[in-house]
N, C-alpha and C positions, 0 to 999 in steps of 0.2 A: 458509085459506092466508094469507088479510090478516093473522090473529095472530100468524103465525111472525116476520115481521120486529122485532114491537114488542118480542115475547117476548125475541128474542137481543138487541136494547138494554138492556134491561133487565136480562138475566144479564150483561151488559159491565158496567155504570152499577155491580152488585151489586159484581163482584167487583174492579175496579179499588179500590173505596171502601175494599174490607176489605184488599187490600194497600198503599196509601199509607202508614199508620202505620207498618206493619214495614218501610219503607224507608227513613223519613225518620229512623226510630229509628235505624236500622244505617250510616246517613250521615255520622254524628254532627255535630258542630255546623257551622253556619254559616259557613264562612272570612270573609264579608264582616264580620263582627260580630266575631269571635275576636281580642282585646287582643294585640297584639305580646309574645313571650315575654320575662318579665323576666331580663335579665341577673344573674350572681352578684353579689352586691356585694364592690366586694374589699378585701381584707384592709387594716386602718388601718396597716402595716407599709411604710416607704417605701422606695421601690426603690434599688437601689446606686444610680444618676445621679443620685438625689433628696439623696444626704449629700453636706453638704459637706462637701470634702473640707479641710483641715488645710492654714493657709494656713500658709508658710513666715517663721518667727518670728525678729525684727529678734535680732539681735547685743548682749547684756546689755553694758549700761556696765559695766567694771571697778569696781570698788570704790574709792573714792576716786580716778577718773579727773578730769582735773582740765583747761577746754579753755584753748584759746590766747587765746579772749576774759575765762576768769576770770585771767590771769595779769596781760594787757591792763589789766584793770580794778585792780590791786593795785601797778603801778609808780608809784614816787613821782613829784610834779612837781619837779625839779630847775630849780634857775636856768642862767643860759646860763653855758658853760664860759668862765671866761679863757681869755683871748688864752694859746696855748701860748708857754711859753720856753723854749729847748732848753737843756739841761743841759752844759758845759762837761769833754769829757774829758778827763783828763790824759793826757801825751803817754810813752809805755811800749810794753816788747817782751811786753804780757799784756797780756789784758783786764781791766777793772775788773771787779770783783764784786760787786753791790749785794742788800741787802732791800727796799729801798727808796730812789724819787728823789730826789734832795736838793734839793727846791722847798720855796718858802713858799705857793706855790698851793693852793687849797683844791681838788686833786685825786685822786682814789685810781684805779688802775687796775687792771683785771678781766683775769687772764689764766688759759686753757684749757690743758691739756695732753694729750699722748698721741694719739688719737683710733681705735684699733685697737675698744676696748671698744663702744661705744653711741654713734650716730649719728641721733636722732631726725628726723624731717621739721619739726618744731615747731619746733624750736629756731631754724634758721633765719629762717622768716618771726618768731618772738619776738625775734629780735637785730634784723631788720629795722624790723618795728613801733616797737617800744621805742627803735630808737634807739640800743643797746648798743655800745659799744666795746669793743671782744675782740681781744687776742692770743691765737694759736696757736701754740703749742710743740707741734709734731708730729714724731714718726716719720717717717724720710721711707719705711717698706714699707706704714703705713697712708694717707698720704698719694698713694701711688703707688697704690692700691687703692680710694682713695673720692676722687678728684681731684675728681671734678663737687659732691662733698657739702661739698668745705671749699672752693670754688669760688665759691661761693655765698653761703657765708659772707663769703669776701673781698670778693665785690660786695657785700654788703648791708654794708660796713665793716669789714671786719676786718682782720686782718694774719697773714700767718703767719712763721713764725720755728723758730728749728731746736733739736730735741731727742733726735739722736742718729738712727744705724739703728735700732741692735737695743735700747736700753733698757736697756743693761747699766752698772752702776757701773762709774764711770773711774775712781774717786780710784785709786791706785796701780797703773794700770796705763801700758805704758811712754808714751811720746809719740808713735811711731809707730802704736802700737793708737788711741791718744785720738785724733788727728789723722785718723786714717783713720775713725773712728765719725764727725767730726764736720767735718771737709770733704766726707764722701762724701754726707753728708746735704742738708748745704747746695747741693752741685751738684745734686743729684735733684729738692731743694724749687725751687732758682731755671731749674730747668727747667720743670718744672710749671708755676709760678706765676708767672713771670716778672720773680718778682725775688729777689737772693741774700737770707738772712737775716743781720742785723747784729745780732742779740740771739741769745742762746744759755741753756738752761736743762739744767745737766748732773742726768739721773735720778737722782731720789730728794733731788735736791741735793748728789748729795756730787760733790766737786771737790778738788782739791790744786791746787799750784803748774802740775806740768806740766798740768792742766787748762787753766789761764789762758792759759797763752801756747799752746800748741794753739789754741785757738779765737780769737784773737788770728791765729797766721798762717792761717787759714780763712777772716779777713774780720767776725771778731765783733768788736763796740764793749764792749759788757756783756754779763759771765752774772748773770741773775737768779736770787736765793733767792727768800722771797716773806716777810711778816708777816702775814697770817690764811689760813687755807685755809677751806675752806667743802665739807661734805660735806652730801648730803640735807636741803637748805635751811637747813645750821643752821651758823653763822660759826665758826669758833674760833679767838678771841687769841691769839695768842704772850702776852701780856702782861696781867697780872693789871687794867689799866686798862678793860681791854674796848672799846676804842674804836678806830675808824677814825683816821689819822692823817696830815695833808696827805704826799703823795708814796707813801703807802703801797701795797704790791704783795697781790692778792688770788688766792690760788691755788685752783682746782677741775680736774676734770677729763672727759673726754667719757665721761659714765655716764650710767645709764636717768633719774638725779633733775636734770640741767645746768636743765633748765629753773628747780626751785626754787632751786639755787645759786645763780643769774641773780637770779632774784627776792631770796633771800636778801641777795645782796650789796648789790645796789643800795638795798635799804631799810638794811644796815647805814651803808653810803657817804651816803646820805642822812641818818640820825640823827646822825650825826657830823658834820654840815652840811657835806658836800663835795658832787665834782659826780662822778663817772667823766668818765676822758679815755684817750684814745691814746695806749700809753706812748709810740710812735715818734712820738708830736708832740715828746715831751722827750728821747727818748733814741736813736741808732742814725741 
């Protein structure tokens, strides 16, 4: 009976032995030992948030854009203006009609027309900067329309002066038609601007007799022609001589190029050794 106990340990010890293997087989591995599962690797392809995106691209200069400090850098140095002397008018029921001042002064004067067309921002602080002396012959329905733009002008030096309502040639029209374009104008401008206009420039230049004396009882001193005009910076003489000529009157108008006109003139005014002045220093 003492053998029976050893015997059944011993069929235990046996058969525990032979199944261990097929257990540990069917287990399969080790969690404590088993590498953490490798992740995909991902694709070298960058995600939408990863592109940048298209930053929003500055405004192309124009093509021969030209700034207010290259214009700056290109006015000539002029000496100081003589002392102005006013021009002497003769005493008549019309206004005088000139091309030009009759000074011996080494002066030329720069006058603008119109202003309905082109109105830049430049232009301004360039009359300012610069120093410019400008008459304005304006309209009085574009003046009535951009007040604060020729406003501005007049602060920074300017003058304005009367060139009809509507633009329309006077020469042969009656005296009541001319009279009415051209006191209607001047009451409009000397409300705005707070002072009547004593110069007068009839559209296109053209003028007759009843021209004269129309503006004449409106309160005009002179109607001015002009002796060079100036388009897209570039002068053109009346006169085979090519030259600037003391008292001389210089015509341009409010268009996209006023700035290089400005510039043009002033270097023509300057070659000719004059200075720009205000023609209402000498006249009105």
């Amino acid at each position: 009976m003492a053998s029976t106990p050893v015997r059944r340990a011993i069929a235990v010890f046996l058969l525990t032995a032979f199944l261990a293997p097929a257990a540990c087989k069917s287990a399969g591995p080790d969690p404590t030992f088993a590498g953490p599962e490798t992740p995909p690797t991902p694709s070298a392809s960058a995600s939408p948030s990863a592109v940048a995106s298209p930053s929003p691209s500055a405004k192309p200069t124009p093509a021969g854009f030209k700034s207010l400090g290259w214009y700056m850098a290109r006015v000539p140095q002029f000496p100081q203006a003589p002392t102005p002397q006013r021009v002497g008018l003769p005493e008549s029921g019309s206004a005088i009609h000139w091309s030009r001042v009759p000074t011996t002064h080494k002066v030329a004067f720069i006058t603008i027309d119109d202003g309905a067309l082109s109105r830049k921002p430049e232009v301004i602080e360039f009359i300012r900067q610069a120093k410019i002396p400008v008459t304005m012959f304006l309209n009085s329905p574009a003046a009535t329309e951009h007040t604060a733009y020729f406003k501005a002008i007049q602060e920074a030096g300017g003058m304005v002066e009367n060139h009809t309502i509507s633009h329309t040639s006077l020469k042969g029209k009656s005296y009541d038609f001319q009279k009415r374009e051209i006191c209607g104008s001047a009451d409009k401008l000397e409300k705005l601007f707070g002072r009547r206009p004593t110069l007068f420039r009839a559209p296109f230049g053209e003028k007759d007799a009843t021209t004269l004396k129309a503006a004449h009882d409106c309160g005009t001193q002179a109607v001015f022609f002009w002796t060079q005009t100036v388009d897209k910076g570039i002068v053109r003489y009346q006169t085979s001589e090519k030259v600037v000529k003391p008292g001389d009157v210089l015509l341009m108008h409010f268009r996209p190029a006023l700035m290089d006109d400005l510039l043009g003139a002033l270097k023509a005014i300057h070659k000719s050794g004059l200075t720009p002045a205000l023609l209402e220093d000498y006249v009105g």
